[in-house]
HTML snippet that shows the backbone in 3Dmol.js (N, CA, C, O; Angstrom):
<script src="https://3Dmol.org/build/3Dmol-min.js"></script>
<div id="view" style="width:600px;height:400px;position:relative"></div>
<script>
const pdb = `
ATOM      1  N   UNK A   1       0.838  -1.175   0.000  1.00  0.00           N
ATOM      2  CA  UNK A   1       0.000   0.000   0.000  1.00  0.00           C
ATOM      3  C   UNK A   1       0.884   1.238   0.000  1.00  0.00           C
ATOM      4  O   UNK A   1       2.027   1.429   0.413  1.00  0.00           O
ATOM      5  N   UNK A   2       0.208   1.825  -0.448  1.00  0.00           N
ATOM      6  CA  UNK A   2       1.278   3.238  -0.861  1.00  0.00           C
ATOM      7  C   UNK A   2       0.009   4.424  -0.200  1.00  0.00           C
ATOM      8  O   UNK A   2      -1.164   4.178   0.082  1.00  0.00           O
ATOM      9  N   UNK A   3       0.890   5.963  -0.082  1.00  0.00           N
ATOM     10  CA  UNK A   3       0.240   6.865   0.244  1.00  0.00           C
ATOM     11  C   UNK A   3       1.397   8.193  -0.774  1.00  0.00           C
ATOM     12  O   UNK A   3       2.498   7.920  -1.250  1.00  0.00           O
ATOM     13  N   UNK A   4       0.645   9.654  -0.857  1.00  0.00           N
ATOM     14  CA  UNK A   4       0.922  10.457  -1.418  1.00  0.00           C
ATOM     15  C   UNK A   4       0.899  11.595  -0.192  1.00  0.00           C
ATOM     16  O   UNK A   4      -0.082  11.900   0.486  1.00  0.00           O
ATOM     17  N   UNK A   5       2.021  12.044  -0.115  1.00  0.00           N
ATOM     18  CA  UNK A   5       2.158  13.008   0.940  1.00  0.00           C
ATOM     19  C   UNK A   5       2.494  14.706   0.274  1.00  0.00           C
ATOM     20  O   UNK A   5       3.481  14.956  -0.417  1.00  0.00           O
ATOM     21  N   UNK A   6       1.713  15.465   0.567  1.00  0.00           N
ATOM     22  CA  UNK A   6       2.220  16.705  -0.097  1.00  0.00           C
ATOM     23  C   UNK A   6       2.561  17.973   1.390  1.00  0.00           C
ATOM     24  O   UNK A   6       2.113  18.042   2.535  1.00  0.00           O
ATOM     25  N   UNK A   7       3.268  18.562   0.834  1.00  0.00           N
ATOM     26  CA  UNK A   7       3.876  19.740   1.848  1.00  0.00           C
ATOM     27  C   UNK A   7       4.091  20.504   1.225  1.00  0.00           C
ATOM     28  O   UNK A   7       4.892  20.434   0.294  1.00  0.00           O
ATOM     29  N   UNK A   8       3.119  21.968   1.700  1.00  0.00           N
ATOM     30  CA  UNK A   8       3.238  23.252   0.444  1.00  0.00           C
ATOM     31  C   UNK A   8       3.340  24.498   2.173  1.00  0.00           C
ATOM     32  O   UNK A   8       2.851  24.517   3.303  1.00  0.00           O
ATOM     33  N   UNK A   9       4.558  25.558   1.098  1.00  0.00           N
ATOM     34  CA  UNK A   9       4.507  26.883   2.360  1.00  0.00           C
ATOM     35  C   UNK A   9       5.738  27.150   2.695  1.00  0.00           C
ATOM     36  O   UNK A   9       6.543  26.227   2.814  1.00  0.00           O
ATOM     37  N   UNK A  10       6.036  28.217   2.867  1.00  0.00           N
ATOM     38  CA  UNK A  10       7.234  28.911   3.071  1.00  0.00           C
ATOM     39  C   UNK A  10       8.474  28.508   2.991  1.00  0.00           C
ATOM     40  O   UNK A  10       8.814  28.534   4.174  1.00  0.00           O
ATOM     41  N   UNK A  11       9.719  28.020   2.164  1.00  0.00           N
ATOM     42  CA  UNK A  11      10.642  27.518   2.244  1.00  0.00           C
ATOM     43  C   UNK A  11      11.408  28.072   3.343  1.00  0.00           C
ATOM     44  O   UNK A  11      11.502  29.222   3.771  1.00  0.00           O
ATOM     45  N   UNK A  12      12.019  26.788   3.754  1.00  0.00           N
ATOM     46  CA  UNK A  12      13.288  27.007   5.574  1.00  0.00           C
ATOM     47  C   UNK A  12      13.952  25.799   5.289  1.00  0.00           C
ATOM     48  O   UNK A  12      13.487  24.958   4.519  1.00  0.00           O
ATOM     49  N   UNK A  13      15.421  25.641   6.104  1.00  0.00           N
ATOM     50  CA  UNK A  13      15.724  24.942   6.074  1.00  0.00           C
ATOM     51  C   UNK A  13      15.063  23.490   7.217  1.00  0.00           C
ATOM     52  O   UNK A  13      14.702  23.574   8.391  1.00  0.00           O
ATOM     53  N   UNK A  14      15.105  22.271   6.319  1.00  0.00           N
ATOM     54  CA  UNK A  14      15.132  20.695   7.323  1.00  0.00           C
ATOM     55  C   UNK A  14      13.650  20.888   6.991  1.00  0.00           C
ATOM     56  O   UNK A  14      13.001  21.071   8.021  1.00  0.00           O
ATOM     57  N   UNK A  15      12.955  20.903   5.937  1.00  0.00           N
ATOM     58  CA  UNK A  15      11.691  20.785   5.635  1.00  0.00           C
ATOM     59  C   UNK A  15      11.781  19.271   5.301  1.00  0.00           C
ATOM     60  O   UNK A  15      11.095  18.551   6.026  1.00  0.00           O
ATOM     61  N   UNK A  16      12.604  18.586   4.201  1.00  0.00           N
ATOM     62  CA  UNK A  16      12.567  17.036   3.673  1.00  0.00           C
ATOM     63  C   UNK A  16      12.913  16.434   4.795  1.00  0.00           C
ATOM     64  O   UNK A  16      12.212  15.516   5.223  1.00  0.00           O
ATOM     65  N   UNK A  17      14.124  16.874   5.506  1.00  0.00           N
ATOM     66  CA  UNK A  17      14.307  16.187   6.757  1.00  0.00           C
ATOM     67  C   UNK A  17      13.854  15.899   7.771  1.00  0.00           C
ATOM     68  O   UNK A  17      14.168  14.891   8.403  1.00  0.00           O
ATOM     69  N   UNK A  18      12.695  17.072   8.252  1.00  0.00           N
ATOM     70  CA  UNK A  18      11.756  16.762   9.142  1.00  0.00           C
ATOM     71  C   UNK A  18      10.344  15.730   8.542  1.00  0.00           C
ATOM     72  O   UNK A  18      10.134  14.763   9.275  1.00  0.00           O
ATOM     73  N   UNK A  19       9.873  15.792   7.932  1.00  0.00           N
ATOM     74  CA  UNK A  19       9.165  14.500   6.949  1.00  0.00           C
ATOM     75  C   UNK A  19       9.547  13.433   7.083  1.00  0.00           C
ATOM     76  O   UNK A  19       8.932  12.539   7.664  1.00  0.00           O
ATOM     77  N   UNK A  20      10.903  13.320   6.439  1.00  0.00           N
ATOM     78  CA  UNK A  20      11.192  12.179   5.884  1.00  0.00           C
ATOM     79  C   UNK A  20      11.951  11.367   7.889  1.00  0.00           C
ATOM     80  O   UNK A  20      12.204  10.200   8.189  1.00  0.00           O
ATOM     81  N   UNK A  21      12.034  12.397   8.569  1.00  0.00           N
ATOM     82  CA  UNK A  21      12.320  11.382   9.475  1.00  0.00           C
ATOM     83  C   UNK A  21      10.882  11.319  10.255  1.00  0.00           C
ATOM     84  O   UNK A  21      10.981  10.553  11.214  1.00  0.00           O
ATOM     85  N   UNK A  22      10.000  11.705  10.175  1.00  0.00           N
ATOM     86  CA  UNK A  22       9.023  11.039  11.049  1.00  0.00           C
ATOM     87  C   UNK A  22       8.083   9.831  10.452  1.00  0.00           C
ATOM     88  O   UNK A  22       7.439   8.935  10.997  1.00  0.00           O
ATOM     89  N   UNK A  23       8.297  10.212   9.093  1.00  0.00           N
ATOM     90  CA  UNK A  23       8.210   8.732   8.101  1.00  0.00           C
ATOM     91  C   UNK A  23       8.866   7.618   8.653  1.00  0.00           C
ATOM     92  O   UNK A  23       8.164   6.635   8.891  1.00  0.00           O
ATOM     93  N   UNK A  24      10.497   7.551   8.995  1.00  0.00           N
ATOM     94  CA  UNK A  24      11.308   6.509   9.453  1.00  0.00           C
ATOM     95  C   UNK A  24      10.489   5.818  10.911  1.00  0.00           C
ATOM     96  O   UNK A  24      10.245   4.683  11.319  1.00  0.00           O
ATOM     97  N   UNK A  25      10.255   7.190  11.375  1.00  0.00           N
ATOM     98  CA  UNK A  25       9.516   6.787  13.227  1.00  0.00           C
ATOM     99  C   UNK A  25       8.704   6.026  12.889  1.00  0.00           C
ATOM    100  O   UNK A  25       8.520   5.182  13.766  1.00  0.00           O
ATOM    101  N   UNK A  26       8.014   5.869  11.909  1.00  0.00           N
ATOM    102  CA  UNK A  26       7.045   5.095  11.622  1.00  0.00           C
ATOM    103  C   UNK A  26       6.845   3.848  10.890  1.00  0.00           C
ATOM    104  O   UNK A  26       5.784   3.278  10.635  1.00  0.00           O
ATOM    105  N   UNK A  27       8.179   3.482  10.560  1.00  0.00           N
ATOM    106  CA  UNK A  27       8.394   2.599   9.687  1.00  0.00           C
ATOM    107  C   UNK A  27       7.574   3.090   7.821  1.00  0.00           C
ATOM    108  O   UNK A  27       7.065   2.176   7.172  1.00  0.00           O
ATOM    109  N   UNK A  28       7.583   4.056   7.436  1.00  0.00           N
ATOM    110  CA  UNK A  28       7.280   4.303   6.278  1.00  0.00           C
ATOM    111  C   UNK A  28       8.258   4.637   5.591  1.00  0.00           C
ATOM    112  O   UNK A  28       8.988   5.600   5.825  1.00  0.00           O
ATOM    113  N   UNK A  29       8.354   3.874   4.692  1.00  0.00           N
ATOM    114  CA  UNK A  29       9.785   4.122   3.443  1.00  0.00           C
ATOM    115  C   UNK A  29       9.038   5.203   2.555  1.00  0.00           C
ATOM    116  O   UNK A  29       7.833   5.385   2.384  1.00  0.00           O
ATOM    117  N   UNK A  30      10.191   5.889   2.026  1.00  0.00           N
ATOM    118  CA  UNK A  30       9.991   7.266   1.145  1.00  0.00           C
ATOM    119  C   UNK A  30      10.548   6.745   0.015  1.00  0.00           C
ATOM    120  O   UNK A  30      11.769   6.590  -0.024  1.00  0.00           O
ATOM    121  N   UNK A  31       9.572   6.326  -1.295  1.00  0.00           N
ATOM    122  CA  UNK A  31      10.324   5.760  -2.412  1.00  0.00           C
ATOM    123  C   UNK A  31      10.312   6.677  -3.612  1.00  0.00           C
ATOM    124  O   UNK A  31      10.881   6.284  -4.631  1.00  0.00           O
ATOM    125  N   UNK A  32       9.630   8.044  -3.598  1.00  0.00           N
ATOM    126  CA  UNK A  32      10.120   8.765  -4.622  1.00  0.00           C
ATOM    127  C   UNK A  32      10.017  10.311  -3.731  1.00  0.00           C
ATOM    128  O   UNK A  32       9.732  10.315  -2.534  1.00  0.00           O
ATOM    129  N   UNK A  33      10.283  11.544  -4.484  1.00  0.00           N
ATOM    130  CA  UNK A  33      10.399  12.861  -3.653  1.00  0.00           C
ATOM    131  C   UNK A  33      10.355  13.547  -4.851  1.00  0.00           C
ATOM    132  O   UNK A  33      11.062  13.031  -5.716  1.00  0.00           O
ATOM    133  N   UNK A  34       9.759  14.536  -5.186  1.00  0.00           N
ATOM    134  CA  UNK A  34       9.742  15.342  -6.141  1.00  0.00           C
ATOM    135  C   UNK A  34       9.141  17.127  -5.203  1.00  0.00           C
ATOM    136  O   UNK A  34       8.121  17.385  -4.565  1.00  0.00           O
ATOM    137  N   UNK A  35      10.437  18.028  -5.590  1.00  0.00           N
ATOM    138  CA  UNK A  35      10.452  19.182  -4.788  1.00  0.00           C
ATOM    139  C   UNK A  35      10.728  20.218  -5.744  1.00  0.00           C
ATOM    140  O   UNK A  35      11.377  19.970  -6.760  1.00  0.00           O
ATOM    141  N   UNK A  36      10.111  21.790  -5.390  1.00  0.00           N
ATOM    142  CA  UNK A  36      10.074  22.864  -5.899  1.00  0.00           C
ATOM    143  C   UNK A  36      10.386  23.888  -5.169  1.00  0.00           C
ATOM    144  O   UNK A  36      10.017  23.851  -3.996  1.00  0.00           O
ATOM    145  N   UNK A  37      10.886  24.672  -5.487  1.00  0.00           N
ATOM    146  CA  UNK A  37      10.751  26.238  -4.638  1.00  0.00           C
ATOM    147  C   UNK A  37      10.900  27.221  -5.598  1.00  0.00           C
ATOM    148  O   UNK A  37      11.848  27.387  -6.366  1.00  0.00           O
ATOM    149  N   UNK A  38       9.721  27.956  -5.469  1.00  0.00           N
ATOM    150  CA  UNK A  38       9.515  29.469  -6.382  1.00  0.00           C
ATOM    151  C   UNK A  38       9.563  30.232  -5.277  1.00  0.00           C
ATOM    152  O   UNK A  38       9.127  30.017  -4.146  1.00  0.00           O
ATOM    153  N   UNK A  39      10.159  31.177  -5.744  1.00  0.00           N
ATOM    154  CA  UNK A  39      10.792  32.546  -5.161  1.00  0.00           C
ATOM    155  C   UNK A  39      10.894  32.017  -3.462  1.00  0.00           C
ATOM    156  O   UNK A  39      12.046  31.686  -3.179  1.00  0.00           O
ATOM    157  N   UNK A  40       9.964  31.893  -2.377  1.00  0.00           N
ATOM    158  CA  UNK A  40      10.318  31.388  -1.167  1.00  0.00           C
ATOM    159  C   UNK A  40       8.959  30.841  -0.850  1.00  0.00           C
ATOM    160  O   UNK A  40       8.334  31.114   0.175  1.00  0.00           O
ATOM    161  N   UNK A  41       8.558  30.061  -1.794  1.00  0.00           N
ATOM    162  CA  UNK A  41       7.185  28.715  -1.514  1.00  0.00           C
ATOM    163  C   UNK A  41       8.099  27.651  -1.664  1.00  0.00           C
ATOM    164  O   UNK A  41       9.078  27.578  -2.407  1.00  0.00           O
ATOM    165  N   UNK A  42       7.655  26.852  -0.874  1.00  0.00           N
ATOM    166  CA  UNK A  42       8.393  25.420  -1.005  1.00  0.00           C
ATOM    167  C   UNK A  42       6.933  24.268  -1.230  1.00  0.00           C
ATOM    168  O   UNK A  42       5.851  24.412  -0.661  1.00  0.00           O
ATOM    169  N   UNK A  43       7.253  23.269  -2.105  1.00  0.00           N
ATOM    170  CA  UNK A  43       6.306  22.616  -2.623  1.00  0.00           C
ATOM    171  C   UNK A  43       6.970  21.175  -2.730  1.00  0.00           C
ATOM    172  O   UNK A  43       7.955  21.089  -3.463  1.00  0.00           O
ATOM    173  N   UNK A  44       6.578  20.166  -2.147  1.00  0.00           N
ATOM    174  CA  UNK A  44       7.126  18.841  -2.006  1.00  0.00           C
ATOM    175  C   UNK A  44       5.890  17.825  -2.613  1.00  0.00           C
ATOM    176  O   UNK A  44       4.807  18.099  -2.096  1.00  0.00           O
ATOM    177  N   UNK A  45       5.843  16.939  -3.398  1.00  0.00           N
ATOM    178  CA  UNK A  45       5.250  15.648  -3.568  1.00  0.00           C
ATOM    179  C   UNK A  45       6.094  14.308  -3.105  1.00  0.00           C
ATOM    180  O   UNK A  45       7.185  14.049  -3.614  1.00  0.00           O
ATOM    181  N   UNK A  46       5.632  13.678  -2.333  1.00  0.00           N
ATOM    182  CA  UNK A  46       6.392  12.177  -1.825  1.00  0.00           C
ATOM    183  C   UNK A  46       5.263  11.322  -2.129  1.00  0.00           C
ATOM    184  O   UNK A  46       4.088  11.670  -2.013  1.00  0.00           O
ATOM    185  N   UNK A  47       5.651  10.233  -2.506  1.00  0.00           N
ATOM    186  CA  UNK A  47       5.407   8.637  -2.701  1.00  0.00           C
ATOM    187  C   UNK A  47       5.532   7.947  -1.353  1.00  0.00           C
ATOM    188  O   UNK A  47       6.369   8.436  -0.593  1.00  0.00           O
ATOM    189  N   UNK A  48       5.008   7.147  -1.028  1.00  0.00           N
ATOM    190  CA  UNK A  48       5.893   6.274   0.251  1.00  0.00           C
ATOM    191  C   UNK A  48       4.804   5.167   0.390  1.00  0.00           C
ATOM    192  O   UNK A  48       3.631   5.156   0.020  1.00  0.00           O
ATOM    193  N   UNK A  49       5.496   4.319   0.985  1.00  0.00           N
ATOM    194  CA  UNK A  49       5.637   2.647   1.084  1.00  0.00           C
ATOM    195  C   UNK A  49       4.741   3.075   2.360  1.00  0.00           C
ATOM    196  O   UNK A  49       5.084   4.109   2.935  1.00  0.00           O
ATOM    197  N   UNK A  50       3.802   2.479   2.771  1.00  0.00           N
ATOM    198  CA  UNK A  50       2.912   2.410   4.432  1.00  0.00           C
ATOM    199  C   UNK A  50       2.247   1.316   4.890  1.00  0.00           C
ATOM    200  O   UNK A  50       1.385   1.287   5.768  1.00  0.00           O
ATOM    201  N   UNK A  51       2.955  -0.119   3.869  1.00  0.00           N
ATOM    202  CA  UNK A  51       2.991  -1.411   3.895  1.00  0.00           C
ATOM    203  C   UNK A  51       3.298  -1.928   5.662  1.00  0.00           C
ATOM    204  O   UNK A  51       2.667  -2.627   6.455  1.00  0.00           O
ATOM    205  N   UNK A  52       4.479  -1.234   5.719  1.00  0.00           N
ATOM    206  CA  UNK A  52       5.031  -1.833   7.073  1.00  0.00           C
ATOM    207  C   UNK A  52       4.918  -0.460   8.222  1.00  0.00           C
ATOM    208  O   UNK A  52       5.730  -0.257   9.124  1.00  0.00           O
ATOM    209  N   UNK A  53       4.026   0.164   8.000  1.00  0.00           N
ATOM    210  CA  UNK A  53       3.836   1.704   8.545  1.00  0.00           C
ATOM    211  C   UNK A  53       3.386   0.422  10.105  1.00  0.00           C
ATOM    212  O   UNK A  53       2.863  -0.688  10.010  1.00  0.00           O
ATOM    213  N   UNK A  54       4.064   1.510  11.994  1.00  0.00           N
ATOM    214  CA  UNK A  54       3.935   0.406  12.864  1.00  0.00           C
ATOM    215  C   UNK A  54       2.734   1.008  13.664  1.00  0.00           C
ATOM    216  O   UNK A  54       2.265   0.658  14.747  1.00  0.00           O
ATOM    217  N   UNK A  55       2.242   2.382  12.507  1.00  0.00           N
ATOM    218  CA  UNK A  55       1.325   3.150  13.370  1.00  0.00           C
ATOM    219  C   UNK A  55      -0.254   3.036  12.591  1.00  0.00           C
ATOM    220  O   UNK A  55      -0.024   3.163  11.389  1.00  0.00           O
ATOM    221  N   UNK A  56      -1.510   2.878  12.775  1.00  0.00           N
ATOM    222  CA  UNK A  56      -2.638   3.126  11.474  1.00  0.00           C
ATOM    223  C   UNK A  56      -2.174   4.716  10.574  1.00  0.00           C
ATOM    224  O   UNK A  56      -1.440   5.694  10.724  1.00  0.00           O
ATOM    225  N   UNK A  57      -3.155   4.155   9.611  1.00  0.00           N
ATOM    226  CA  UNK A  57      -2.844   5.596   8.526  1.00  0.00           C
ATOM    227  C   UNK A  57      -3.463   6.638   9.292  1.00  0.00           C
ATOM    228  O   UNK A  57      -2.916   7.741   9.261  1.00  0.00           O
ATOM    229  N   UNK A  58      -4.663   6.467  10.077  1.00  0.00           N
ATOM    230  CA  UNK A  58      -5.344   8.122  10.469  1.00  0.00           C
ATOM    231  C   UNK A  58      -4.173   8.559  11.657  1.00  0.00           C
ATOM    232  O   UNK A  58      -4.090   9.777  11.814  1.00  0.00           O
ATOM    233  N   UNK A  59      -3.439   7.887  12.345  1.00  0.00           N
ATOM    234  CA  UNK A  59      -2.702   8.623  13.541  1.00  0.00           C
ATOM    235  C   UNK A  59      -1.476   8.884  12.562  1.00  0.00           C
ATOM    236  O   UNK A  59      -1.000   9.986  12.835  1.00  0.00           O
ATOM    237  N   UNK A  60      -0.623   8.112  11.260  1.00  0.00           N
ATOM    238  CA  UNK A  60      -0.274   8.698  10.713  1.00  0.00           C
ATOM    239  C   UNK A  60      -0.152  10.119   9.951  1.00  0.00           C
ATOM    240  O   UNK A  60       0.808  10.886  10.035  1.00  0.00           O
ATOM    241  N   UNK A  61      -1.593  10.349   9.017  1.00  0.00           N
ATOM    242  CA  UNK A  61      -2.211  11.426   8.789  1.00  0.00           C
ATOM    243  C   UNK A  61      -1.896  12.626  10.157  1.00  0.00           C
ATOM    244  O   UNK A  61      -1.177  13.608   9.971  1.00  0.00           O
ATOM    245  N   UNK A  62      -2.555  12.337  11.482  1.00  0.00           N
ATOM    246  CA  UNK A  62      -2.722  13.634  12.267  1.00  0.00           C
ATOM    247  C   UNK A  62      -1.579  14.016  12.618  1.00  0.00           C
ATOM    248  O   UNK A  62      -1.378  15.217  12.797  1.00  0.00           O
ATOM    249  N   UNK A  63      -0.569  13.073  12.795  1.00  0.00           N
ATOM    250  CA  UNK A  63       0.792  13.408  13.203  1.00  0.00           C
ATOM    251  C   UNK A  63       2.013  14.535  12.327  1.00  0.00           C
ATOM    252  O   UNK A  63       2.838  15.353  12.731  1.00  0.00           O
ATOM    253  N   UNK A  64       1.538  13.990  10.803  1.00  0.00           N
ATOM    254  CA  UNK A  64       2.289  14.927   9.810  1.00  0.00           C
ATOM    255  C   UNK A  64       1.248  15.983   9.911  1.00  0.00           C
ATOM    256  O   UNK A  64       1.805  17.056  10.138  1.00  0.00           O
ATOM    257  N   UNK A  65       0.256  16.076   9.852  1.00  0.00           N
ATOM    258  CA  UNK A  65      -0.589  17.079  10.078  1.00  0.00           C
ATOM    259  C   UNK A  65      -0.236  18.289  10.943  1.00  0.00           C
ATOM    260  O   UNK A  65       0.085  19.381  10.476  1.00  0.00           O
ATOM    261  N   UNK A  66      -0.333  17.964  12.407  1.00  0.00           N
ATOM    262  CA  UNK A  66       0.417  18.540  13.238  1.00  0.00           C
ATOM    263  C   UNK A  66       1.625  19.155  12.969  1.00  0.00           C
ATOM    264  O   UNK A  66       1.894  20.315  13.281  1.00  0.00           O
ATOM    265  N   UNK A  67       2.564  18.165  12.224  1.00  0.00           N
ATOM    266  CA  UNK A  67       3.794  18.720  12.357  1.00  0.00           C
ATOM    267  C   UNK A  67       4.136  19.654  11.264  1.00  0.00           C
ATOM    268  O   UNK A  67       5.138  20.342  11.072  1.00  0.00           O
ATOM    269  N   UNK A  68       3.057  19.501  10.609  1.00  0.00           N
ATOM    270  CA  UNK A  68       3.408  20.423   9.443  1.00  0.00           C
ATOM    271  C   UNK A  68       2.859  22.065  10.159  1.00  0.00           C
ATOM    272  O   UNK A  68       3.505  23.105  10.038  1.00  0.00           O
ATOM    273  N   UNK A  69       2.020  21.980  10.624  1.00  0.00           N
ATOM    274  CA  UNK A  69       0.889  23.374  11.405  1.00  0.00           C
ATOM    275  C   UNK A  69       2.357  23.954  12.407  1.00  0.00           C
ATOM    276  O   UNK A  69       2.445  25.181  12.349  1.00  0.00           O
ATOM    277  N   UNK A  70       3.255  23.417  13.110  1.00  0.00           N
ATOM    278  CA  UNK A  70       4.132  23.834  13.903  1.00  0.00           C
ATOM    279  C   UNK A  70       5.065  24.419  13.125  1.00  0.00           C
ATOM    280  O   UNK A  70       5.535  25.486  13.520  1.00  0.00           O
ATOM    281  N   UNK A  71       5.520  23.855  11.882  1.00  0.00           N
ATOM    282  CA  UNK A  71       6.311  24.502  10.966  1.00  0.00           C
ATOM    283  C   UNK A  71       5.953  25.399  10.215  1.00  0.00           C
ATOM    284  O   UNK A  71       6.732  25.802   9.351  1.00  0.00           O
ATOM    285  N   UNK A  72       4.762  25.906  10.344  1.00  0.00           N
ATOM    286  CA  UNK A  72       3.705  26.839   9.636  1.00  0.00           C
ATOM    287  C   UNK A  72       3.727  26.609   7.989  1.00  0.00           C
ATOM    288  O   UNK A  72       4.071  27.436   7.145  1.00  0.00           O
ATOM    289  N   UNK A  73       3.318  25.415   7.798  1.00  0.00           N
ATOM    290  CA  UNK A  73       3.019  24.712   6.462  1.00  0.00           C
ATOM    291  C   UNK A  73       2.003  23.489   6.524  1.00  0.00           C
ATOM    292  O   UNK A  73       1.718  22.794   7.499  1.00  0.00           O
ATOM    293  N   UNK A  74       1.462  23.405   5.015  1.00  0.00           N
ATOM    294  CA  UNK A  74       0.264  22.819   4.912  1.00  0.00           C
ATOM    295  C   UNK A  74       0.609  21.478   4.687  1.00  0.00           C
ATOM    296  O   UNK A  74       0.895  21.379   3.494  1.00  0.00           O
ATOM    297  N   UNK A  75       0.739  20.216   5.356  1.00  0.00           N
ATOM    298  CA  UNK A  75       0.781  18.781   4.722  1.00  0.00           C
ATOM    299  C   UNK A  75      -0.179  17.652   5.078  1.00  0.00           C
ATOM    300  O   UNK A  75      -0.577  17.384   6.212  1.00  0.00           O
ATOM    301  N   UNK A  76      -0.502  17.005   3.901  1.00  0.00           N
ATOM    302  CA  UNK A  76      -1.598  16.492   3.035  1.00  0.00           C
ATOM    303  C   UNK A  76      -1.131  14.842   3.330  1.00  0.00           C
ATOM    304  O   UNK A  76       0.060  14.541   3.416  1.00  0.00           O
ATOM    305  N   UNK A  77      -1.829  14.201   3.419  1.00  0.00           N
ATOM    306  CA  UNK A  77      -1.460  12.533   3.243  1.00  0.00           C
ATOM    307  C   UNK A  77      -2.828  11.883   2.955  1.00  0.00           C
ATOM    308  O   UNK A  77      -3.770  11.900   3.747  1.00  0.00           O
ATOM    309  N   UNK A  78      -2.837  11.274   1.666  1.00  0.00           N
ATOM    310  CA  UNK A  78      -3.722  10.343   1.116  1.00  0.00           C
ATOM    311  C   UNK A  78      -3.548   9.215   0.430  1.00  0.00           C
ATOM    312  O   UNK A  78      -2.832   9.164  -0.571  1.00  0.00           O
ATOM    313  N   UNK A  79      -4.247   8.121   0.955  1.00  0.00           N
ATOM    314  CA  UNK A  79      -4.078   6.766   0.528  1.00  0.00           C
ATOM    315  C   UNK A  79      -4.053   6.601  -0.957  1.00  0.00           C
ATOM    316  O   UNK A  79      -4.945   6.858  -1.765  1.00  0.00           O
ATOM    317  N   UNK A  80      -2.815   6.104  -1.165  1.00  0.00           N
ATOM    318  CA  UNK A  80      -3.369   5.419  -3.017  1.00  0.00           C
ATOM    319  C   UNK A  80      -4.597   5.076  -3.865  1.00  0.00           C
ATOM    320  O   UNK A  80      -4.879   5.217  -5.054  1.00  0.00           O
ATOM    321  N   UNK A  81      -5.230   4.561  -2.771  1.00  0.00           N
ATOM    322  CA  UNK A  81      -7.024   4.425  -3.276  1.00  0.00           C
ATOM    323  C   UNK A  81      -7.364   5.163  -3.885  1.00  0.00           C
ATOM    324  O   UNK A  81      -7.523   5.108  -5.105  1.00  0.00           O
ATOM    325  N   UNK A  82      -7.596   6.207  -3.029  1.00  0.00           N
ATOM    326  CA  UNK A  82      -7.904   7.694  -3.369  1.00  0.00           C
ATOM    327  C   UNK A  82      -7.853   8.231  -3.599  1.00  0.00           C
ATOM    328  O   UNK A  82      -8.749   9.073  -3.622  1.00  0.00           O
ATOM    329  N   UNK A  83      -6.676   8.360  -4.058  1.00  0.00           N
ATOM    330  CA  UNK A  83      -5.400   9.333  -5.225  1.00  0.00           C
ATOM    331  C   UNK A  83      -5.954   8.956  -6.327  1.00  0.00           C
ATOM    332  O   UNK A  83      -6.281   9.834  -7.125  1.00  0.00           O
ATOM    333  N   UNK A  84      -6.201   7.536  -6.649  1.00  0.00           N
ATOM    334  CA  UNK A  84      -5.987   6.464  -7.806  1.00  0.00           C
ATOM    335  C   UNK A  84      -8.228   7.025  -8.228  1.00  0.00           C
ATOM    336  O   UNK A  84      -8.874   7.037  -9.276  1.00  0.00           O
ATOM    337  N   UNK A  85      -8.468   7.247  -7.279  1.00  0.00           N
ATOM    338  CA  UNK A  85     -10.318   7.136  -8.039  1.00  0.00           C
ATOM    339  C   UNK A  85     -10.925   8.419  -7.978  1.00  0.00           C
ATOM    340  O   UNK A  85     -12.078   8.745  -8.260  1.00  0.00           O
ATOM    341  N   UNK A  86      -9.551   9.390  -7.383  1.00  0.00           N
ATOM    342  CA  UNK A  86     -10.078  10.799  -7.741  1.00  0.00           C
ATOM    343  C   UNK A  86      -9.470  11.217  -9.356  1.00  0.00           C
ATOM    344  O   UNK A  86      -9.801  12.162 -10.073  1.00  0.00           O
ATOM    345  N   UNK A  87      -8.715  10.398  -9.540  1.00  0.00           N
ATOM    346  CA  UNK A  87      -8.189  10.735 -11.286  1.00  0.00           C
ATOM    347  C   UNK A  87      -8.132   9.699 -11.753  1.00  0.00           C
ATOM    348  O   UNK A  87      -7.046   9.197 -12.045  1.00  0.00           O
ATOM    349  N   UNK A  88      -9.290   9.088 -11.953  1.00  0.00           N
ATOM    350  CA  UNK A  88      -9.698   8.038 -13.021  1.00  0.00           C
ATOM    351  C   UNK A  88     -10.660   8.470 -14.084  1.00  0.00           C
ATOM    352  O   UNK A  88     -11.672   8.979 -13.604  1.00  0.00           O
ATOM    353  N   UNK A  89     -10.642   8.429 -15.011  1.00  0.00           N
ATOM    354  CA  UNK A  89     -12.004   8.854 -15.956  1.00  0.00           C
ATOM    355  C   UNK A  89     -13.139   8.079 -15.893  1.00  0.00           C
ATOM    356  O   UNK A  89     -14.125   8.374 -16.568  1.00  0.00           O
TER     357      UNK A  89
END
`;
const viewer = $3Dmol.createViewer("view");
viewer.addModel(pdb, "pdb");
viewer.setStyle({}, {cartoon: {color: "spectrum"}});
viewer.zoomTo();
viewer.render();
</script>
């Protein structure tokens, strides 16, 4: 099972790093990363593995949630399902 994680808002430094390690806390592998920054927006798309995730997806979800609101940025986490049947024709 896979999930799509997005993080949009003010570029700073240890934005991938703070993500990508609370992903690890969780046993979620990060298998692709695709990142932007215009003028000082920072804009991240991640892929990730939540096969062996040691936490459920909704305490997953609230946790990046949270941590994104402390860093004063917006991040998003949605199941593949759902990714996959909101852009289907």
């Amino acid at each position: 099972m896979r999930a799509v994680i997005t993080v949009l808002g003010k570029d700073m430094v240890g934005i991938l790093a703070k993500v990508s390690t609370k992903c690890a806390e969780y046993d979620v592998n990060v298998i692709e990363v695709t990142q932007s920054i215009l003028q000082d927006l920072f804009a991240m798309i991640m892929m990730v593995d939540i096969s062996k995730s040691s936490v459920p997806f909704d305490e997953l979800v609230d946790s990046l949630k949270a941590m994104g609101e402390e860093m004063g940025m917006t991040v998003h986490v949605m199941h593949e399902d759902i990714f996959n049947s909101m852009h289907r024709i």
